[in-house]
N, CA and C atoms as an extended XYZ file, in Angstrom:
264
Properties=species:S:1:pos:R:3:atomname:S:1:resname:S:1:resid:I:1 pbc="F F F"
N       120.374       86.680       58.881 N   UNK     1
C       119.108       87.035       59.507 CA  UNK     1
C       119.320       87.427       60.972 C   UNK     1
N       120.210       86.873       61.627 N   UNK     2
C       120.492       86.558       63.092 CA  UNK     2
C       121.664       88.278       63.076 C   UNK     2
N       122.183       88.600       62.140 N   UNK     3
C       122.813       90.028       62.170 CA  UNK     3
C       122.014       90.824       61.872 C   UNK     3
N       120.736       90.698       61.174 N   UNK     4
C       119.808       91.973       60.705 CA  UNK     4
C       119.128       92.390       62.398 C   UNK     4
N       118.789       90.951       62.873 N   UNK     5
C       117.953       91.592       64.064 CA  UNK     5
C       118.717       91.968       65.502 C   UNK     5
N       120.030       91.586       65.597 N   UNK     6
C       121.088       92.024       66.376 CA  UNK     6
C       121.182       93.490       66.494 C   UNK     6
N       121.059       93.955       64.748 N   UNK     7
C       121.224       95.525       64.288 CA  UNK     7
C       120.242       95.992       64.874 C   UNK     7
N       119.123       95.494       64.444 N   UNK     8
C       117.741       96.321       64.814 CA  UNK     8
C       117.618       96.416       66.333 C   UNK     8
N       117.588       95.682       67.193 N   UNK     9
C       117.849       96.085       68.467 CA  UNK     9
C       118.892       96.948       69.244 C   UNK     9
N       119.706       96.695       68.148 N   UNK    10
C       120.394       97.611       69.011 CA  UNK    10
C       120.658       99.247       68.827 C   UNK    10
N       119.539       98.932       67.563 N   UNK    11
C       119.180      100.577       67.512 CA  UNK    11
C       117.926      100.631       67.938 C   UNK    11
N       117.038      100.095       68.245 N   UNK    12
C       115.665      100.168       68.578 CA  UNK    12
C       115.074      101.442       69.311 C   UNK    12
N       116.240      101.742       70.580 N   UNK    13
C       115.831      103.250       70.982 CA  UNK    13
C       115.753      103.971       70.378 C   UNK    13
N       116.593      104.178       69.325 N   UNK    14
C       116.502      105.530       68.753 CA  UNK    14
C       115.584      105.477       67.626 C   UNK    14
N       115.034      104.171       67.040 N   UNK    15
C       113.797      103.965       66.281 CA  UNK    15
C       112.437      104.431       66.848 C   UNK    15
N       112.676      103.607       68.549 N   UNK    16
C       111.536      104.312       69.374 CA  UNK    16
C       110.965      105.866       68.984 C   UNK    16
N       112.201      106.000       69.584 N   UNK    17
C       112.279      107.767       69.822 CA  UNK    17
C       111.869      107.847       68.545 C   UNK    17
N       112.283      108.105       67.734 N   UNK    18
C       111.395      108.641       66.204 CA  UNK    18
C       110.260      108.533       66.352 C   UNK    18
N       109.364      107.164       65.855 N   UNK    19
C       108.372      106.772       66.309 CA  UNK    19
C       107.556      107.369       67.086 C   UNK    19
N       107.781      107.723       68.066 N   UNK    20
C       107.009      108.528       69.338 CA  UNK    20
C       106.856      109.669       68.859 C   UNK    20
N       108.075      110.781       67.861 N   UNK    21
C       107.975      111.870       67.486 CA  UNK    21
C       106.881      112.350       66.373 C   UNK    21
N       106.993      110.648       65.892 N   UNK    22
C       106.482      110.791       63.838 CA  UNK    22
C       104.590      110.072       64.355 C   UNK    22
N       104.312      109.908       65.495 N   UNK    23
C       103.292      108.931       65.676 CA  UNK    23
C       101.708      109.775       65.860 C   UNK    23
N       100.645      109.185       65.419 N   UNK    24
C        99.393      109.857       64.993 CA  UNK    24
C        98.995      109.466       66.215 C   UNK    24
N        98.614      110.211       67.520 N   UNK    25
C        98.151      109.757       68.266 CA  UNK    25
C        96.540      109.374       68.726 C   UNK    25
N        96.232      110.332       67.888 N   UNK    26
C        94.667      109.959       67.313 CA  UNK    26
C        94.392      108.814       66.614 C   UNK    26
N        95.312      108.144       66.359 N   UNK    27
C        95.388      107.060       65.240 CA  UNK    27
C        95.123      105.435       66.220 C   UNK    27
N        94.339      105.370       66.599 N   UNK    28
C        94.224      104.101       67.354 CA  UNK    28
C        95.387      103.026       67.414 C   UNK    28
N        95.214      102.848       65.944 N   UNK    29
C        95.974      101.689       65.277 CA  UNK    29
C        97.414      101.872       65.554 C   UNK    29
N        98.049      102.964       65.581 N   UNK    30
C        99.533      103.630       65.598 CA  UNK    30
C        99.606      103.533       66.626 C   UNK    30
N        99.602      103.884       67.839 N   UNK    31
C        99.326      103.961       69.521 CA  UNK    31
C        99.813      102.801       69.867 C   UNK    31
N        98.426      101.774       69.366 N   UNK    32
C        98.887      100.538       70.009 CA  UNK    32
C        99.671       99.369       68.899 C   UNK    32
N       100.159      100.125       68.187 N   UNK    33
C       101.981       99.390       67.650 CA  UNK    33
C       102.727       99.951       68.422 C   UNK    33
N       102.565      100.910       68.244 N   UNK    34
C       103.820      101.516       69.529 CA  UNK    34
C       103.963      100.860       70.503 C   UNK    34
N       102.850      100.465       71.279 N   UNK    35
C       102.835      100.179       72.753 CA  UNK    35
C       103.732       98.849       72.559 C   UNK    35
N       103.218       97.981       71.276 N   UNK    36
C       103.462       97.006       71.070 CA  UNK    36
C       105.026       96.703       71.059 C   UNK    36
N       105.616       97.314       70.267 N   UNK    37
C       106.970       97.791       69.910 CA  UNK    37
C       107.852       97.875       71.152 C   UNK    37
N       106.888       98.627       71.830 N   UNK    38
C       107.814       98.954       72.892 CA  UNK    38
C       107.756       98.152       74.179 C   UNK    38
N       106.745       97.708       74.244 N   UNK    39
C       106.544       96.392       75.317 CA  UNK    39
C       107.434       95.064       74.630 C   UNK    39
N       107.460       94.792       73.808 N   UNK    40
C       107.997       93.777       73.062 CA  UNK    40
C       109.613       93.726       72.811 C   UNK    40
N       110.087       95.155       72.685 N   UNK    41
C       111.593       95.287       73.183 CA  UNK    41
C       111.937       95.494       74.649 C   UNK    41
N       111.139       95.943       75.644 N   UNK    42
C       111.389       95.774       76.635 CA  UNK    42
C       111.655       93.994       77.143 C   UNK    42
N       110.509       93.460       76.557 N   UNK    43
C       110.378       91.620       76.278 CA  UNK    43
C       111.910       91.275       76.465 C   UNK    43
N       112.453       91.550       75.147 N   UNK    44
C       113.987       91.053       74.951 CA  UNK    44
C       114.798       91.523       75.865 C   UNK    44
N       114.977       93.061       76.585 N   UNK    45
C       115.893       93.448       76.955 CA  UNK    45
C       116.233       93.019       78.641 C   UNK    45
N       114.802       92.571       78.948 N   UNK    46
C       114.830       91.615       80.065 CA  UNK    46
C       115.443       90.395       80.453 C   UNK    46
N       114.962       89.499       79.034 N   UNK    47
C       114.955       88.310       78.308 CA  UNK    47
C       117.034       88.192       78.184 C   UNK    47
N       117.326       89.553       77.674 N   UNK    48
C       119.024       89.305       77.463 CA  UNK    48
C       119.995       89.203       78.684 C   UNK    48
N       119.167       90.438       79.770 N   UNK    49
C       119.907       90.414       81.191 CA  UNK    49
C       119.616       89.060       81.730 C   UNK    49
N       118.379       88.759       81.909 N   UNK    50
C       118.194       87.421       82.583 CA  UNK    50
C       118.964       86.114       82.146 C   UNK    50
N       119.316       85.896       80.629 N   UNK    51
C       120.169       84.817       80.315 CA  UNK    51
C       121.221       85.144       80.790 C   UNK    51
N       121.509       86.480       80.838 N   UNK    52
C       123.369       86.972       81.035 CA  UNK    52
C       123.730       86.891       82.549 C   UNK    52
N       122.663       87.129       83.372 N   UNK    53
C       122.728       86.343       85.067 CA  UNK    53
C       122.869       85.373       84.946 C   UNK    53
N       122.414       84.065       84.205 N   UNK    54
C       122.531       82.710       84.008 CA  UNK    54
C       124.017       82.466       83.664 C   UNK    54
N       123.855       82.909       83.025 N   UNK    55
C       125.335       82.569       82.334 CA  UNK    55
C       126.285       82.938       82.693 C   UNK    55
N       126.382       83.900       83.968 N   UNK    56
C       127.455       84.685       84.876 CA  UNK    56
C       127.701       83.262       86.093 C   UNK    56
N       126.182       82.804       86.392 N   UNK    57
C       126.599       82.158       87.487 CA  UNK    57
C       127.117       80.827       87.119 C   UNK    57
N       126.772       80.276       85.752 N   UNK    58
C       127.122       79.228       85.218 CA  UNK    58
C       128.761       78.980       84.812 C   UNK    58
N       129.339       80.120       84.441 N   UNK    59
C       130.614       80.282       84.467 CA  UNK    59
C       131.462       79.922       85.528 C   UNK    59
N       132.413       78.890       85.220 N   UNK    60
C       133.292       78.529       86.505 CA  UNK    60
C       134.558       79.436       87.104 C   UNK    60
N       134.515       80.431       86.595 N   UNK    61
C       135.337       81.218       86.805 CA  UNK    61
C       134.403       82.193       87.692 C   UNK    61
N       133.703       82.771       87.046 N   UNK    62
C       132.817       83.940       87.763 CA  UNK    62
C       132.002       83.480       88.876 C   UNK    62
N       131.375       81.952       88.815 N   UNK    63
C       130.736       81.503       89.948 CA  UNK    63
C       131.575       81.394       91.102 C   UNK    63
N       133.159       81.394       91.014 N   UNK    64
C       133.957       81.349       92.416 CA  UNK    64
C       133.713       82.362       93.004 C   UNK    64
N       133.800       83.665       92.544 N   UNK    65
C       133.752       84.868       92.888 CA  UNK    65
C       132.694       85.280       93.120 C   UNK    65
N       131.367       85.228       92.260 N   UNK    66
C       130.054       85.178       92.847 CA  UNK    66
C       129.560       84.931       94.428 C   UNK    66
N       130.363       83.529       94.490 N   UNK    67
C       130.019       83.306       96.069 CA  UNK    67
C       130.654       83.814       97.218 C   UNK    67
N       131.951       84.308       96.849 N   UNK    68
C       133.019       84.775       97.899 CA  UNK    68
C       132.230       86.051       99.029 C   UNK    68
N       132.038       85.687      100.116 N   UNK    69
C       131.220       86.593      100.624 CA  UNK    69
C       132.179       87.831      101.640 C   UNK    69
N       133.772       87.630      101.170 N   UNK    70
C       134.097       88.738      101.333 CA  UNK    70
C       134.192       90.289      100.380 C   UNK    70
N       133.606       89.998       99.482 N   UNK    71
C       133.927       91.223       98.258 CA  UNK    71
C       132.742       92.042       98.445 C   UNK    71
N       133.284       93.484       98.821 N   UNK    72
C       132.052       94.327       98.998 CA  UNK    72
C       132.114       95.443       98.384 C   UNK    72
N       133.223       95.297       97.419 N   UNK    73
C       133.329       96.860       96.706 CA  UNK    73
C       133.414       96.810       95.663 C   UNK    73
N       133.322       96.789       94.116 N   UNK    74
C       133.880       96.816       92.851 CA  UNK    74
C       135.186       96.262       92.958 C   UNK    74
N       135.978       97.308       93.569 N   UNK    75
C       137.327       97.043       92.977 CA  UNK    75
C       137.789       95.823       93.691 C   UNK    75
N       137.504       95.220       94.710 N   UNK    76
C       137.760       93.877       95.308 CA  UNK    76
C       137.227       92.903       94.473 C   UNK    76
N       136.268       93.271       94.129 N   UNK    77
C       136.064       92.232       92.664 CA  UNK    77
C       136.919       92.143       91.408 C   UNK    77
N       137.399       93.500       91.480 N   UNK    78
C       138.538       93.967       89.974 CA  UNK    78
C       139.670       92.734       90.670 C   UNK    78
N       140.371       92.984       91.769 N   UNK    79
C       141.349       92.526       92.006 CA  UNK    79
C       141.091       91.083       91.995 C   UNK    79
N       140.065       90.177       92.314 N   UNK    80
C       140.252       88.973       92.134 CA  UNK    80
C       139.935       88.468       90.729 C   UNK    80
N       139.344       89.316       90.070 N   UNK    81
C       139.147       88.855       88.584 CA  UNK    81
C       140.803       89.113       87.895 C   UNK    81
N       141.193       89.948       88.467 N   UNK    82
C       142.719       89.977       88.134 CA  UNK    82
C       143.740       89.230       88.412 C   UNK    82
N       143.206       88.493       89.790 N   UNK    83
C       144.132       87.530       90.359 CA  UNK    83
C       143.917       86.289       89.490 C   UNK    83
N       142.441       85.921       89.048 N   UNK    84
C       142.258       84.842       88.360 CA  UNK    84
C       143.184       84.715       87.291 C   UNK    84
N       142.816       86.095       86.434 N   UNK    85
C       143.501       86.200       85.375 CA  UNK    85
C       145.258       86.109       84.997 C   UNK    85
N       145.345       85.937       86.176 N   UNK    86
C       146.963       86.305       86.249 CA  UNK    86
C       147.562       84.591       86.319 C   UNK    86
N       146.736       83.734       87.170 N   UNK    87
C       146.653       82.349       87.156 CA  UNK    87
C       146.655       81.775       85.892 C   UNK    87
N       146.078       81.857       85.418 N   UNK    88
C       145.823       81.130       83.962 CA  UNK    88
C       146.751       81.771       83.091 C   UNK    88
């Protein structure tokens, strides 16, 4: 069950997109599924970044680096995630 709806989201845009193409807009009822649909995956896709910030800072590896307030570029981040990695 937990793989059917993994799938479905992660095609959901391009379900959207259909949807929007195939949709009766005169159709009251159709409109506001849509809206529904689409407010409601926006719901999750919020819902996934926001746990995945959690869980970035919760990480004891990534929270060192999180705080390091010399890293100001990507790749200064590449290099200490590399340095970590090279530790272990």
């Amino acid at each position: 069950m937990i793989k059917i709806i993994q799938i479905i989201i992660k095609w959901m845009p391009i379900i959207l997109f259909i949807l929007l193409l195939m949709i009766d807009r005169d159709n009251n009822i159709h409109v506001m599924s849509y809206i529904t649909l689409l407010l409601s995956y926006t719901v999750v896709l919020v819902s996934r970044i926001l746990y995945a910030k959690k869980e970035w800072h919760s990480d004891p590896k990534t929270s060192k680096i999180s705080s390091d307030k010399n890293i100001q570029k990507m790749s200064d981040f590449l290099e200490k995630m590399d340095g970590l990695s090279e530790e272990e």
